[in-house]
N, C-alpha and C positions, 0 to 999 in steps of 0.2 A: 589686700585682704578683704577690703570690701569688696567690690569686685566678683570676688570667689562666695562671700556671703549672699551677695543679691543672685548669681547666680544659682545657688545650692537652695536660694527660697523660689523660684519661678519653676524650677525641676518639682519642688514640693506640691506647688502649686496645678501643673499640670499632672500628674500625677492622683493629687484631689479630682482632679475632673471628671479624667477615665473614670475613678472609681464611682463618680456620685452618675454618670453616663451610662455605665453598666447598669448600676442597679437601677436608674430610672428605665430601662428597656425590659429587665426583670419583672417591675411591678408592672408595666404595660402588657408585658406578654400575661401575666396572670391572671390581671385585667379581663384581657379578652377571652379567657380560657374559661374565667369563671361565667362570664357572660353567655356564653356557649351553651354552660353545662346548667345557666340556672333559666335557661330562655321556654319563656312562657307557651305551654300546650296550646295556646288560644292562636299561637304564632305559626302553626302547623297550614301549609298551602296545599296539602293532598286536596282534589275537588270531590267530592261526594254529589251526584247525581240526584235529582230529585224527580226525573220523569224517566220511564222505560213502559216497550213495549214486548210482544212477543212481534219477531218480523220473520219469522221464519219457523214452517208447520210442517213435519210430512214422516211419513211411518216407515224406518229403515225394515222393519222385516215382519212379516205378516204370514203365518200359516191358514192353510187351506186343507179341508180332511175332505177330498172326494173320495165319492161312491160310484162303484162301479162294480163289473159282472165280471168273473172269469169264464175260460173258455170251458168250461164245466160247469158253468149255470150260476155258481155263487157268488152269492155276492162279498163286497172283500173293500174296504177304505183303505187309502192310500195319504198320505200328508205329503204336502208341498208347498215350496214358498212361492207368496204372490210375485212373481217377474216383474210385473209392470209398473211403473211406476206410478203415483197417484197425487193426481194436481189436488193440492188441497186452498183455499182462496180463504185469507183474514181481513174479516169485515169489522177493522178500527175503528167507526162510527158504533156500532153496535156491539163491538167485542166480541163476536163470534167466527169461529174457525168452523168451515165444512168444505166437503167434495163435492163437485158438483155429478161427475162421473161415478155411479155406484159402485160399489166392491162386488164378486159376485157373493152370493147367497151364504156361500160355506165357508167364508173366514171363519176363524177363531179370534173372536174380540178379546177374551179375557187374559190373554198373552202377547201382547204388541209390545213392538220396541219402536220409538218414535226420537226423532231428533228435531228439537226445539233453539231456537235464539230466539236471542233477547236484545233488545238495544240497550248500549250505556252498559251493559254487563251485567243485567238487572236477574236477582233469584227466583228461576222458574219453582213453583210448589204446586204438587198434587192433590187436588182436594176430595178424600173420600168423604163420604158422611159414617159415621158409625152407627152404634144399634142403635141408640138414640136420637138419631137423626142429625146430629151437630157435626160440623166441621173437625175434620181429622187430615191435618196436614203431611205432607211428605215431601222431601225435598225430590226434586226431579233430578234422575241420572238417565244417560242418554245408555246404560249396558243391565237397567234394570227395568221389565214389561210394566205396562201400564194396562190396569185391565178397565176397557171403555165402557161394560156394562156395570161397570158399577160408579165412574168417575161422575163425578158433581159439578165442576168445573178446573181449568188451572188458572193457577191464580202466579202474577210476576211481580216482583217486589221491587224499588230502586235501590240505589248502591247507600242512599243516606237512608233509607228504613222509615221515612215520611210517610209511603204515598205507598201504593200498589194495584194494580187492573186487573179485574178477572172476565174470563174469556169462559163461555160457554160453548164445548166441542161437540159436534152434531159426526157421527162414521155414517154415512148412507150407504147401503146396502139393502141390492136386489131383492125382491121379495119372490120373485121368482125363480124354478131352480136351474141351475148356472150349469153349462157343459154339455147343452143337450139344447135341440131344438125347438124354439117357441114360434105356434102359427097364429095367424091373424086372418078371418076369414075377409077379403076387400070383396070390390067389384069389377067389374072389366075395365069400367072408367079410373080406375087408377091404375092399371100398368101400363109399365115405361113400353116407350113408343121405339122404333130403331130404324131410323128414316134410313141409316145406309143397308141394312139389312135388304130393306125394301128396293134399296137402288141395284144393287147385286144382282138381287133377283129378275130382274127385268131385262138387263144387259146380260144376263146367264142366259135367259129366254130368249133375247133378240142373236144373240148367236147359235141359237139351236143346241146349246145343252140340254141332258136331258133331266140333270137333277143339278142343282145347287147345292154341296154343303155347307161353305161357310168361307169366313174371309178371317183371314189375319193382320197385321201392320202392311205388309207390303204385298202380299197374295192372295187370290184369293182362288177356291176348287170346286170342280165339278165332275159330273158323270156327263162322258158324251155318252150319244144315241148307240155307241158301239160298247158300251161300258168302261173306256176306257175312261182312266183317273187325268183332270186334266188341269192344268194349270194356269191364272191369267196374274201377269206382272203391270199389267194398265190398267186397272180396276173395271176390267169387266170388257174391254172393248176389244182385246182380243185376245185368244185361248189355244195352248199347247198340248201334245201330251209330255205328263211331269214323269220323272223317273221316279225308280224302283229299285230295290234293294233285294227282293223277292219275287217269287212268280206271282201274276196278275190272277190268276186262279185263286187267290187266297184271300181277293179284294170282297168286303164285304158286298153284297147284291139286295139286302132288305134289310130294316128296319135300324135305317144307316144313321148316324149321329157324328157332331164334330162341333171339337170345342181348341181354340188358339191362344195362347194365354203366355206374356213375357218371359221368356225364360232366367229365371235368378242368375244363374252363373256364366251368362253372355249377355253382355252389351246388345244390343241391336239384334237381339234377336228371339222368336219365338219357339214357343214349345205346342205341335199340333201334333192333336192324335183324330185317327176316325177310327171309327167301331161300329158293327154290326154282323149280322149273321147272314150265313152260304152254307150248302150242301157238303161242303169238308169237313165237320161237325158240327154230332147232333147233340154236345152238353154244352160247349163253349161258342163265344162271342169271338169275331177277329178284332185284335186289336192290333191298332197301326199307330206308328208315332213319326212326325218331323222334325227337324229344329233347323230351321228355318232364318239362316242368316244373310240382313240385308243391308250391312253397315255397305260404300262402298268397296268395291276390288271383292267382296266375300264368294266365293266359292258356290255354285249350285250344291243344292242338299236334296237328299233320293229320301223315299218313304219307306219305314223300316217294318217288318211284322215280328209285332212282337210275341215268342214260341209263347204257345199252350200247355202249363205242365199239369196236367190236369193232374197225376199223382199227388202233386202240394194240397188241391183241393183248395188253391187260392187263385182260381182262373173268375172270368166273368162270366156268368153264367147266359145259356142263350134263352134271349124272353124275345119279346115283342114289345112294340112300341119306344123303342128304345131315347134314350135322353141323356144330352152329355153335357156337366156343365164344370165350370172352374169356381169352387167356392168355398171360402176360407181356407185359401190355400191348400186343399187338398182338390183329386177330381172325384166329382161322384156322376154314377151311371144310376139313373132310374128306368125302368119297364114296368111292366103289366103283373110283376109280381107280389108289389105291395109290399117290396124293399128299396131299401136305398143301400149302394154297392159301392164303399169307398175306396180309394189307390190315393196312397201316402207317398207312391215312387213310381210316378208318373207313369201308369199304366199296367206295371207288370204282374204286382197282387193286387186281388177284390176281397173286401171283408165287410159283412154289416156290422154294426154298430149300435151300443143303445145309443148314441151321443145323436146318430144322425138318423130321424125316423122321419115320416109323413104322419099328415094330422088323422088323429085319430075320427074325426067326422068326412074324412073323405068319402065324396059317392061317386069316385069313379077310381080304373087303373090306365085309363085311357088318357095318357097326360101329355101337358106340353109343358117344359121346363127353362126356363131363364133367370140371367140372375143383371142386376141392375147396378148402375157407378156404388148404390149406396150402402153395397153388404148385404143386398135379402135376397132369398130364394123364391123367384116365383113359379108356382104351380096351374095350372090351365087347364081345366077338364074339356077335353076335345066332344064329349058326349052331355055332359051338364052344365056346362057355361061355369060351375064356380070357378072361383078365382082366391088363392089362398096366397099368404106373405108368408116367409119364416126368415128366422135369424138364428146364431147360435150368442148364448150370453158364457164367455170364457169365466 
């Protein structure tokens, strides 16, 4: 009976445990629960930033209102967006943001849309001035314009709201009007020089050519003493006649020009035309085109005449003095007429242009025309010695 007594106390006794075991786990867990839920704001490890900058400047979309003539005289604005991109350079010693490359003339400042960062994730703001002249903030979005003629600076905040850098933005823009050609009157002592030109020439001569036009990457052409069109593949040392596409009768005989210039849509190869006037017509210029491929294994290429449709009233017209050059990507033809005659499709229409004109203080039509590695048109008065620069500012 004892026995069964001490037994039936030890059961009691384990029994006690469990329960003082449980609830000792109960009070810990709540313990920690309450700890959780009573843990001090000061205890908070988010990092809040104290330095930011702007590191990155540049204008996603930018309108342009040019002016221009219709084919009826009037005049007529057209809106476009700036294409090109624009390097803009942030000067962190000094805080200011500018282009060094100006915009042209006819932006529209007071509607730009501009995409900004920040280091540290720091809040870009706009700072107008209002009537009064004080500080008038705006927070920066990158899908709402910012108008430049009237900003004051932006100002970039950090992530803890300490500190913030304001950046004075400078738009440069041409003062000059953009789309049309600017002259520079030089003197002969600054045009570029073209020592292979020269070498051509002389090896054209010592072979008894009778006229040199010009040379390309890998050919270069002339008139023999019999007029025939000739061709030399060893830069000058010896001369062929070149094939044809057309009859010989149709080759221009006076006030001959040629211009050679990479063709875009081949590899290794160019794009020549020559031009001038013959007895076949008395309104229109001939014009001739090649494409001239010299990668190796390529194929001989024949010179093509390109038809006269004088009905379009888009032929090149016949002058004298004629000038043929590759610039800004289009070709233009100048002569004695005191026009400049564009083709946008290599050769087949001529149109002038206000975009593309000569200077207004020219005193001659007697010109020589080249154009240089650097993007400018030179002018050369064959009878006045001036010498004029031009460029076109897009």
């Amino acid at each position: 009976m004892r026995k069964f007594a001490a037994k039936l106390n030890k059961i009691e006794i384990i029994d006690s445990m469990k329960r003082y075991i449980s609830t000792l786990c109960m009070m810990l867990a709540g313990a920690l629960l309450m700890t959780s839920c009573l843990k001090d704001e000061n205890d908070d490890t988010t990092q809040y930033y104290n330095n930011t900058a702007i590191t990155q400047f540049k204008l996603s979309c930018v309108n342009r209102y040019v002016h221009t003539t219709t084919s009826a005289g009037a005049d007529s604005v057209y809106k476009k967006t700036l294409s090109d991109p624009v390097v803009f350079t942030i000067d962190q010693a000094q805080r200011k943001i500018y282009n060094t490359d100006s915009l042209p003339s006819d932006v529209d400042l007071n509607h730009v849309l501009a995409t900004i960062s920040s280091l540290n994730s720091g809040t870009v703001v706009v700072n107008y001035p209002d009537k009064n002249g004080e500080d008038s903030l705006l927070y920066y979005s990158s899908t709402d314009s910012i108008d430049f003629t009237k900003l004051k600076d932006l100002r970039v905040y950090a992530q803890s709201g300490n500190s913030y850098r304001t950046y004075a933005v400078s738009i440069n823009v041409h003062q000059a009007e953009t789309n049309k050609m600017i002259w520079e009157q030089k003197t002969a002592a600054d045009l570029p020089t073209d020592a292979k030109k020269a070498l051509w020439e002389q090896k054209a001569a010592a072979a008894g050519m009778k006229q040199l036009l010009g040379y390309g990457t890998a050919e270069g052409y002339a008139f023999g003493t019999d007029g025939m069109l000739m061709v030399s593949k060893d830069n000058g040392d010896t001369w062929a006649a070149d094939m044809l596409d057309d009859d010989a009768a149709w080759l221009p005989t006076d006030n001959i020009a040629f211009a050679s210039w990479a063709f875009a849509a081949n590899d290794s190869t160019d794009y020549q035309m020559l031009i001038g006037t013959n007895d076949k017509s008395d309104k229109a210029c001939m014009v001739w085109r090649k494409i001239a491929e010299y990668a190796h294994n390529s194929l001989p290429s024949r010179w093509v005449l390109i038809p006269i449709e004088e009905y379009s009233g888009y032929y090149l017209p016949k002058m004298e003095n004629l000038n043929l050059v590759r610039f800004n990507n289009v070709v233009l033809a100048i002569g004695n007429d005191k026009n400049i005659y564009v083709s946008r499709d290599q050769g087949i229409t001529w149109k002038t242009t206000t975009k593309y004109t000569l200077p207004d203080a020219l005193g001659t039509n007697n010109l020589t025309a080249i154009t240089d590695d650097n993007g400018y048109l030179w002018l050369v008065g064959k009878d006045t010695g001036e010498v004029w620069r031009g460029l076109i500012i897009e």
